[in-house]
N, C-alpha and C positions, 0 to 999 in steps of 0.2 A: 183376398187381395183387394177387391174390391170395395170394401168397406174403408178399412187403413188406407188404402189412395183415398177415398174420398176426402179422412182427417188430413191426411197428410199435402191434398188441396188446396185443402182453408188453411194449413199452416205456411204454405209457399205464397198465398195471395196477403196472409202477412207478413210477409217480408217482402214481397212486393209494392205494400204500402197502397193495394185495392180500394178505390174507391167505388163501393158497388150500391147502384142506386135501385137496388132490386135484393131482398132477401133469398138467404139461400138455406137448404134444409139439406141434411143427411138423412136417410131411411135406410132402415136392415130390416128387409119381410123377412117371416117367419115362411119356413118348409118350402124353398124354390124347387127343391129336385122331388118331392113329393115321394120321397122315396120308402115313408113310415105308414100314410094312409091311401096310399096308390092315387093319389092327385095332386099334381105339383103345381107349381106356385098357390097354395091356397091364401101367400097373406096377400098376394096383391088380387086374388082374385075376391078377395073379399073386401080389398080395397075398393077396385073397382065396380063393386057391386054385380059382379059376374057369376058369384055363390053365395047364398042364401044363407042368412044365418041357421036357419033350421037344416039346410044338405050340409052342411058345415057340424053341425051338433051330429050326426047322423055317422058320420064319417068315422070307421074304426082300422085298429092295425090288426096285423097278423094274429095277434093273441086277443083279438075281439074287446082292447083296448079303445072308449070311444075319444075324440078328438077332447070332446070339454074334462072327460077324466085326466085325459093327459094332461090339459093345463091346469088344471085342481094339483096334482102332483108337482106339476113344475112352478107354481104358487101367482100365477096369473086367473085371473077370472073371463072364462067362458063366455057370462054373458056381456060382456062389454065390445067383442069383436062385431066386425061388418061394415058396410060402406058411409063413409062421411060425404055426401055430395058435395055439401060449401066448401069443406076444407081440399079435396079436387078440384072443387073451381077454381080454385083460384092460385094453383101450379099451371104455371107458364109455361117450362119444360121440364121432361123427365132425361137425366144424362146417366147410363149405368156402365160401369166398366168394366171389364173380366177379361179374365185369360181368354187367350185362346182356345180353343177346344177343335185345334186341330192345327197342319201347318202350312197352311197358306201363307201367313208372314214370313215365316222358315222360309220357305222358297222362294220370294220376293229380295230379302233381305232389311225388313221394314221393321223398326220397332214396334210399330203403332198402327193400327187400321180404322178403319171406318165401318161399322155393321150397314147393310142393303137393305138386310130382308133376313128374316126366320122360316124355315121350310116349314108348312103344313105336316103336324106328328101330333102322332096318340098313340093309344094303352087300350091292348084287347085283349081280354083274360077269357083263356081257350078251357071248360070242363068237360074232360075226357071221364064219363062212367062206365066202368066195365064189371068185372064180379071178382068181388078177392077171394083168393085159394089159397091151397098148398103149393109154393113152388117145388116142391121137391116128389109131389105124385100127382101131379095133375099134367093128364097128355095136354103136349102143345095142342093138338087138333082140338081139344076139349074147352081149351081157354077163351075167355074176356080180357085179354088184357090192355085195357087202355097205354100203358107203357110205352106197346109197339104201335098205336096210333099218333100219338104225340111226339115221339122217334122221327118218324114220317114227315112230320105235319111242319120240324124244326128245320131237317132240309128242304120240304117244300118251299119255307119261307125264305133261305138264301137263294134256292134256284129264280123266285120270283123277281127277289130283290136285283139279283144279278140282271136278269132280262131288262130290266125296268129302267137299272141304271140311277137305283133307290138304294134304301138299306132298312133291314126288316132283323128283329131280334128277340129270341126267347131269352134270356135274362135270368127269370125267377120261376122256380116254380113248386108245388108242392104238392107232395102225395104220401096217399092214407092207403091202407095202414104205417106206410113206409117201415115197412120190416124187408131185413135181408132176407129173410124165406118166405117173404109172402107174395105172391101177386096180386099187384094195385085193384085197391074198387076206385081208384078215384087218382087223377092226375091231373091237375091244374097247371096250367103255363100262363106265360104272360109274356101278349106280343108288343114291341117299343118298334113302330116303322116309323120314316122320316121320307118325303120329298121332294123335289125341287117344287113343283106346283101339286094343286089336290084331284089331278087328272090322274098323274101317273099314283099315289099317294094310292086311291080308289082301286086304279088294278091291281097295286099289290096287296092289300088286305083282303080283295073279293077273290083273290089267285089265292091264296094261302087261305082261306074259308073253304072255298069249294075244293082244294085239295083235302083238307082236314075233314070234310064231311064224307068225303069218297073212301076213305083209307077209315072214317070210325063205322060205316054201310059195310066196309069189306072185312070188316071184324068182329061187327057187331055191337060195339060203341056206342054209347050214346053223347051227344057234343050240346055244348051250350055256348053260345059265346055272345060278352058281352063287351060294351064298349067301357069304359073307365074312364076314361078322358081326351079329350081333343080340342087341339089349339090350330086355329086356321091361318093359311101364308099371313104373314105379318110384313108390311111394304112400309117400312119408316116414312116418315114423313120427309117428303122430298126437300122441302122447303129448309128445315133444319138440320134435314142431312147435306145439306148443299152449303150453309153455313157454318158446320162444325170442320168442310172441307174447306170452306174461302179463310176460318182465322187458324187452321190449321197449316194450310197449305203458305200462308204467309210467312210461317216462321221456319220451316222446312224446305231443304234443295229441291226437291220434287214432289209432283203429286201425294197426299197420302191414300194410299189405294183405299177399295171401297170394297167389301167383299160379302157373299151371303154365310148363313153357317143352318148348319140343321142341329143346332143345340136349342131348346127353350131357355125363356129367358120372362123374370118381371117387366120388365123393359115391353114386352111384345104383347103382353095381357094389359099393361095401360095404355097401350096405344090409340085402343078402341076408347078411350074417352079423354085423353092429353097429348099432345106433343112429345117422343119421345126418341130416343137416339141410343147410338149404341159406343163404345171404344174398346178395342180390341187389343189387347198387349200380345207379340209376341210367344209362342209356345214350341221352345226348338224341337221339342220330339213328339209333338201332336198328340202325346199321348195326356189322356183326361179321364176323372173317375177314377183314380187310381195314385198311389204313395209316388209314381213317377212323376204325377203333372208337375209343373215347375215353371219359373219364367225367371229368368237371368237377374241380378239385380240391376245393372242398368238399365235393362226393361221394363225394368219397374218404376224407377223415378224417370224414367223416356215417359211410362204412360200416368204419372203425379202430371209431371211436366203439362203434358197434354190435356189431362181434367180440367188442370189449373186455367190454362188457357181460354177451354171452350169456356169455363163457369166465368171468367175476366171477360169476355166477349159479348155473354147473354145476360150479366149480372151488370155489369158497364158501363149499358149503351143506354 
């Protein structure tokens, strides 16, 4: 959605008959939800120069698929990625749009929002080692099973989350031999926590660590855990988030709300070296990552509408 609003932007600012004394660009990064080489946003963070062309070359999927064979396949070339300084200098703002990924507008009754702030969230990949058997003749007393450590270790992490007032998730995970009669030598998970600041963020990965350690010591487990990726609070720029609300707020009955979200975002990784902002469309059933997410169609030219405006406003003046 967010790409088509952007064309669909520039195509309202000609019919508006825009005169913009500042060039404007559209961007589609590649792999935002990182959900193929277990790090997400890698095109902006290579944008930004936040990963290395070489930890970038480095980078494989599940089938030990490396990141530059993947784009040899997909018929892009490898070594041409990585950070442009000059051509970041000299972007004045970054404006990104997206659904909602949850429903705060829902319960408002707001087409359109305003992003705050991105919650502090990473990726902790938990290896549970135990000793694969026969399931079907080896006494319970006898066993290694990592299985029943990482069992543990999954409601460890909601009881934390719950305390916290956070949100913690095992997601993915994968185990060897993965046979129905066999018991695990080996169980890998993967934990996705998220929250409001990187206090609370801290006790729930160090609560679900020091549970996981205690429950793989009472079975015998051996635990490894490593971190995969982390993106620290992201606090927009107050400056332009206060302006996307003054030409915002012009053309609308009331305020448009302003709200934080614990989804990542490109948007939150160039922060750290451009001006950047957020626009949030509407998502009546908050549900996201999934064949349900959806956003109304008048919600969707409510949030053209809205693009259009802020890029008339910054492009303008």
């Amino acid at each position: 959605m967010g790409v088509v609003s952007a064309f669909a932007a520039l195509d309202e600012l000609r019919v508006r008959g825009a005169r913009l004394t500042k060039p404007l660009a559209i961007v589609n990064f590649g792999d935002e939800e990182g959900a193929r080489f277990g790090l997400a946003c890698v095109g902006s963070r290579l944008t930004a120069g936040q990963l290395t062309i070489e930890a970038a070359h480095r980078l494989r999927d599940g089938d030990g698929v490396t990141l530059p064979q993947a784009m040899e396949a997909a018929g892009y070339d490898p070594s041409a990625i990585g950070p442009d300084p000059e051509r970041l200098a000299r972007i004045g703002a970054f404006v990104e749009l997206h659904v909602e990924q949850g429903r705060a507008l829902d319960l408002t009754g707001d087409p359109v929002g305003i992003a705050s702030a991105i919650w502090p969230h990473g990726r902790w990949r938990f290896d549970f080692r135990g000793e694969a058997n026969h399931a079907g003749t080896t006494r319970l007393a006898d066993r290694r099973d990592p299985m029943l450590t990482y069992a543990e270790t999954v409601l460890a992490a909601r009881r934390e989350a719950e305390l916290a007032g956070a949100v913690a998730t095992f997601g993915k995970i994968s185990v060897e031999p993965n046979g129905v009669n066999a018991i695990p030598s080996l169980v890998r998970g993967w934990l996705d926590s998220r929250a409001a600041d990187q206090a609370t963020l801290d006790t729930v990965v160090t609560g679900v660590e020091r549970a996981a350690r205690e429950y793989a010591e009472r079975h015998g487990i051996d635990l490894d855990v490593v971190r995969e990726s982390f993106t620290p609070v992201v606090e927009f720029e107050d400056a332009l988030r206060d302006e996307l609300g003054a030409i915002l707020g012009g053309a609308a009955e009331r305020p448009v709300p302003v709200l934080g979200t614990g989804a990542g975002h490109d948007a939150g990784i160039l922060s750290a070296s451009i001006p950047t902002a957020m626009l949030f469309v509407r998502n009546p059933t908050g549900v996201s990552h999934s064949p349900a997410e959806y956003a109304a169609e008048d919600d969707c030219l409510a949030g053209v509408a809205a693009l259009a405006d802020v890029l008339e406003g910054l492009a303008c003046r």
